[in-house]
C-alpha positions as CSV (number, residue, x, y, z in Angstrom):
1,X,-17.8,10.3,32.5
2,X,-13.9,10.8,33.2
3,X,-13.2,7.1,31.8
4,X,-15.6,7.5,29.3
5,X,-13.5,10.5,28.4
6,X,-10.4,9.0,28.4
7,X,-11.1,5.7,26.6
8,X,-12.3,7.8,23.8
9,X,-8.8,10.0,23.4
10,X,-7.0,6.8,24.1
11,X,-9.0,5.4,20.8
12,X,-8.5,8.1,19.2
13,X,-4.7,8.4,19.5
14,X,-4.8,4.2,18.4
15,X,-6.0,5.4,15.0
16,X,-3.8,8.0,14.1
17,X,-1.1,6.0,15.5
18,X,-2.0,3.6,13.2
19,X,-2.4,6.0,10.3
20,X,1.0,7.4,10.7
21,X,2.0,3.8,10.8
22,X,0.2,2.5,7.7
23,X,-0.3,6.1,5.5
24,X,-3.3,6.7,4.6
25,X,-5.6,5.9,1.7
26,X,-8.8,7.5,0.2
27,X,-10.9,4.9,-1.7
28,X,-15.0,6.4,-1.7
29,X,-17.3,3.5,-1.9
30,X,-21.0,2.9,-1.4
31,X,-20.9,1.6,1.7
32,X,-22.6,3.7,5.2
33,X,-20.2,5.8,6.5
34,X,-19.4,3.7,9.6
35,X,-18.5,0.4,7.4
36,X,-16.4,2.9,5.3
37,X,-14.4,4.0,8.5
38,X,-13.6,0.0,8.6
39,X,-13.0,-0.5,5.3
40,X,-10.2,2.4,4.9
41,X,-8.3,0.8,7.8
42,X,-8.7,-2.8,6.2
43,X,-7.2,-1.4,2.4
44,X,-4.5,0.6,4.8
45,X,-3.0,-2.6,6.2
46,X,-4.0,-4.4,2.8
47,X,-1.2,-2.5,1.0
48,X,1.0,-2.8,3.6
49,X,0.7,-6.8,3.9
50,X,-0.8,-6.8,7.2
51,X,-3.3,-9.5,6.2
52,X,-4.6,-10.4,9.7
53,X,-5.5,-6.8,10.7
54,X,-6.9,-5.9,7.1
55,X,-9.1,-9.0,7.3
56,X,-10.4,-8.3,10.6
57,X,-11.3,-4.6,9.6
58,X,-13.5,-5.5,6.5
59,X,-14.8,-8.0,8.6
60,X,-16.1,-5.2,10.6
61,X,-17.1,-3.2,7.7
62,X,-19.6,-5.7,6.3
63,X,-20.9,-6.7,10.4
64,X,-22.3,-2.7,10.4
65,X,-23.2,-3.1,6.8
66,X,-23.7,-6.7,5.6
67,X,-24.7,-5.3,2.1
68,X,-21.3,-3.2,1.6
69,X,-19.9,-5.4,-1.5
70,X,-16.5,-3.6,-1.2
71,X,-16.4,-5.1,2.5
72,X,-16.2,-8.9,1.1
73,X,-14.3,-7.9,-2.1
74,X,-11.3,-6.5,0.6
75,X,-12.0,-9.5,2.9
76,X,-11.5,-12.0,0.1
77,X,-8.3,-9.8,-1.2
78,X,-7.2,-11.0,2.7
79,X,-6.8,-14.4,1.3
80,X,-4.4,-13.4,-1.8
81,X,-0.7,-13.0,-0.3
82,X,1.2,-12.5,-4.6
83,X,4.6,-12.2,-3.2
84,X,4.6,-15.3,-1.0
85,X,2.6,-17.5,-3.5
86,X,0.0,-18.1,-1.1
87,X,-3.3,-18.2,-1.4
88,X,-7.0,-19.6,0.4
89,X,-9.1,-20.0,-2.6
90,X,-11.7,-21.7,-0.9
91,X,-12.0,-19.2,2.0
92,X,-12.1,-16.9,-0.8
93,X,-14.4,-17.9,-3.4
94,X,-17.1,-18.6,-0.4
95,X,-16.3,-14.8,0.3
96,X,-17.6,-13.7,-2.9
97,X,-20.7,-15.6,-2.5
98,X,-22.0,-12.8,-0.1
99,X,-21.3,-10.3,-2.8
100,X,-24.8,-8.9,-4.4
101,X,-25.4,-7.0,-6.6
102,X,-26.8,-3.5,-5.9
103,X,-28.0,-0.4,-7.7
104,X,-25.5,1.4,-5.2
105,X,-22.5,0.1,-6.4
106,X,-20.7,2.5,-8.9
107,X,-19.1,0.8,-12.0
108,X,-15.7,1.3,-10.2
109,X,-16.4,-0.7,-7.7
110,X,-18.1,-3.2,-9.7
111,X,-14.9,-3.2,-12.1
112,X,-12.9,-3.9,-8.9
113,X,-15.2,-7.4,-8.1
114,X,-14.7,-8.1,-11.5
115,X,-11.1,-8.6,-11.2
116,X,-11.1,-10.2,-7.8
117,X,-13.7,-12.7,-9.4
118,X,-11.1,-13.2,-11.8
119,X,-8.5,-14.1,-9.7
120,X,-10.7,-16.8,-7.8
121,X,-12.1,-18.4,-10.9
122,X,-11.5,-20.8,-13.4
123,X,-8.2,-21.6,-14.1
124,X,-4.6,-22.6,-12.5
125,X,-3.0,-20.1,-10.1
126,X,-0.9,-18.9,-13.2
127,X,-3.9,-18.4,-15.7
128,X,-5.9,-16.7,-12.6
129,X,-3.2,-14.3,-11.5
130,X,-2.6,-13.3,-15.4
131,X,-6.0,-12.9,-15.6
132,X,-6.5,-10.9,-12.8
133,X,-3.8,-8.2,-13.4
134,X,-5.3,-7.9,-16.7
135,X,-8.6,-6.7,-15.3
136,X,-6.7,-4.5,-12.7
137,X,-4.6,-3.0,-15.6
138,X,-8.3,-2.2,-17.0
139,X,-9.1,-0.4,-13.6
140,X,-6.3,1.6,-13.7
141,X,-6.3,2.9,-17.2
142,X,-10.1,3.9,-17.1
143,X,-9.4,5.4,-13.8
144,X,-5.8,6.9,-13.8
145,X,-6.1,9.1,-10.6
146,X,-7.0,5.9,-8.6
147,X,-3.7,5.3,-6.9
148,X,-5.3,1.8,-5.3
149,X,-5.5,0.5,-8.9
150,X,-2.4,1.2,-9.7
151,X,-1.4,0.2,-6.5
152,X,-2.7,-3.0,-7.0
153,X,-1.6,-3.5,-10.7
154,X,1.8,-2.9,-9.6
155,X,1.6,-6.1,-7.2
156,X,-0.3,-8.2,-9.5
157,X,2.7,-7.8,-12.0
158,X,4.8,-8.4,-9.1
159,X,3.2,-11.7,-8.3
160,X,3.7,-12.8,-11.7
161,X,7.4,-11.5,-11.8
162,X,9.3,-15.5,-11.9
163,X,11.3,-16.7,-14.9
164,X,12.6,-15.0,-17.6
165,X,10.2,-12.2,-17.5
166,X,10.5,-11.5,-13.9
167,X,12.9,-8.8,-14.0
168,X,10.8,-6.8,-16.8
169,X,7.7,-7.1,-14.7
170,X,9.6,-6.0,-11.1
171,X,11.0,-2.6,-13.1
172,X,7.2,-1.8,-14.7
173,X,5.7,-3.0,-11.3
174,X,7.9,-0.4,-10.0
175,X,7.6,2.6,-12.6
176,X,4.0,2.3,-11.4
177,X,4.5,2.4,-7.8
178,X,6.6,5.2,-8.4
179,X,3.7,7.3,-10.0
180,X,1.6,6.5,-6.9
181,X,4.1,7.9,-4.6
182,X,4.8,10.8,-6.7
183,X,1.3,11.7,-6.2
184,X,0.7,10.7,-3.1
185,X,3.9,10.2,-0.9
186,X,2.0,8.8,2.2
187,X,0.0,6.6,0.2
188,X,1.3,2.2,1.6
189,X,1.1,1.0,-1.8
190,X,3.6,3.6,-3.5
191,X,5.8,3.1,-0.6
192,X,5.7,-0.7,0.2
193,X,5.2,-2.5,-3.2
194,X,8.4,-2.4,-4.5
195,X,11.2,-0.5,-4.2
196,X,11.5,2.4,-6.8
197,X,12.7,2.0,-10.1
198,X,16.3,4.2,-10.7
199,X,15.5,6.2,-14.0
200,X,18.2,8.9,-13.2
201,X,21.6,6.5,-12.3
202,X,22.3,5.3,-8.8
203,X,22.2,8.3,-7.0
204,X,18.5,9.6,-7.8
205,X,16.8,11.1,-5.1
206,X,13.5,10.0,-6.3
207,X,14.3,6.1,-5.8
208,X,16.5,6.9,-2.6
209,X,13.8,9.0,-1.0
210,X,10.9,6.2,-1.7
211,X,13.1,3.4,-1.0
212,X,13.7,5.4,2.6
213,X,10.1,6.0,3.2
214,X,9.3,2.4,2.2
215,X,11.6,0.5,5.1
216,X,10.1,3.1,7.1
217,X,7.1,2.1,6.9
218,X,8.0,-1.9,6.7
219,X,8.8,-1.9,10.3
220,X,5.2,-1.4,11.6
221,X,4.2,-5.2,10.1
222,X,6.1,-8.4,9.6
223,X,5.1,-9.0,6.2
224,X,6.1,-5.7,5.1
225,X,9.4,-6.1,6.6
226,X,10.0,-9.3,4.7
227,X,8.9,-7.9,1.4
228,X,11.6,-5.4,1.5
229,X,14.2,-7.6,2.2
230,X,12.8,-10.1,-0.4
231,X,13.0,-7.1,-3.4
232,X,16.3,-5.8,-1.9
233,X,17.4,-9.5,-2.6
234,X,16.3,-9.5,-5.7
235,X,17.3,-6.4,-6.9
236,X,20.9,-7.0,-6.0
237,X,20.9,-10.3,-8.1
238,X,19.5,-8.6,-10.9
239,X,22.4,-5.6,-10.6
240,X,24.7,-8.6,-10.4
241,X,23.5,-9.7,-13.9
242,X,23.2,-6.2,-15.6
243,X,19.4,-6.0,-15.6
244,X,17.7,-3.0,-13.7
């Protein structure tokens, strides 16, 4: 009974470690409320770019609940990796087979499969990513206090952000992740997707608080760690030629 005890505060001091680590998101689905547990850790370490542990908790969401559509649409998002051009279509698209549709679903959630569909369909990684944010720039203009869509608009602009246009899209990707950590300051995706647009000059707290928060939080996952020094490298070669 003692162990029994113990192993359950010992799990219990895991997860809020790991929410103080991650932040914390709130994303209400139709899922039962153990898959849902799963699936909040999975979009946690989603926006932070820990792709192994995100994969492994919708993994878990859809194992207590092989129904929970939202559990395959996270696990195939798992498989999508914008900032490093990666990206396991086929793992992916045989995801979204599992996908059915259900009466339960809300037409949120269904909008979210519509865009993940999107970015697995027909088409060349380009045409497929454009399509994609498209879609998510849908989801977050019908549903403006979703932080998650805007969330993951602002990345899908992100992962289209090479050539001329790239600088453009990196300050709008930005604006945007700076409205979702306005509103929510512990929320990954304001913190992590990009570091904050400077509407003030230089010295804005605004931008310098995110930006602090933001390699705060990169230190708890690899990826994260080397997306921050991947826009801090960017963003110093775009000072360098006068674009902000």
């Amino acid at each position: 009974m003692k162990r029994a005890l113990i192993l359950v505060l010992v799990l219990a001091f895991n997860v809020a470690a790991q929410e103080s680590q991650l932040g914390r998101v709130e994303f209400p689905t139709s899922g039962s409320k153990e898959a849902q547990t799963h699936f909040l850790r999975g979009l946690a370490a989603l926006h932070s770019f820990w792709y192994e542990e995100a994969l492994e908790a919708f993994r878990e969401s859809t194992k207590v609940d092989p129904d929970f559509a939202m559990g395959y649409w996270g696990e195939a998002m798992t498989y999508n990796h914008p900032l490093w051009s990666e990206q396991d279509i086929a793992a992916a698209r045989q995801v979204l087979t599992k996908i059915k549709d259900s009466a339960k679903m809300t037409e949120r959630e269904r909008a979210y499969i519509a865009a993940v569909r999107l970015l697995y369909g027909e088409g060349d990684k380009p045409a497929r990513d454009a399509a994609y944010s498209a879609q998510m720039e849908k989801v977050y203009r019908a549903y403006p206090e979703d932080l998650d869509a805007a969330a993951f608009y602002s990345l899908s602009l992100l992962g289209m952000a090479g050539g001329a246009k790239g600088y453009r899209l990196q300050a709008k990707a930005g604006a945007i992740a700076l409205e979702v950590y306005q509103k929510n300051p512990n929320h990954p995706g304001g913190a992590l997707h990009h570091s904050c647009v400077r509407r003030s000059g230089p010295r804005d707290p605004r931008a310098t608080g995110c930006a602090s928060l933001r390699e705060h939080r990169a230190g708890s996952t690899p990826r994260a760690s080397h997306a921050v020094a991947h826009f801090s490298a960017t963003r110093n070669v775009a000072r360098s030629r006068g674009v902000e």
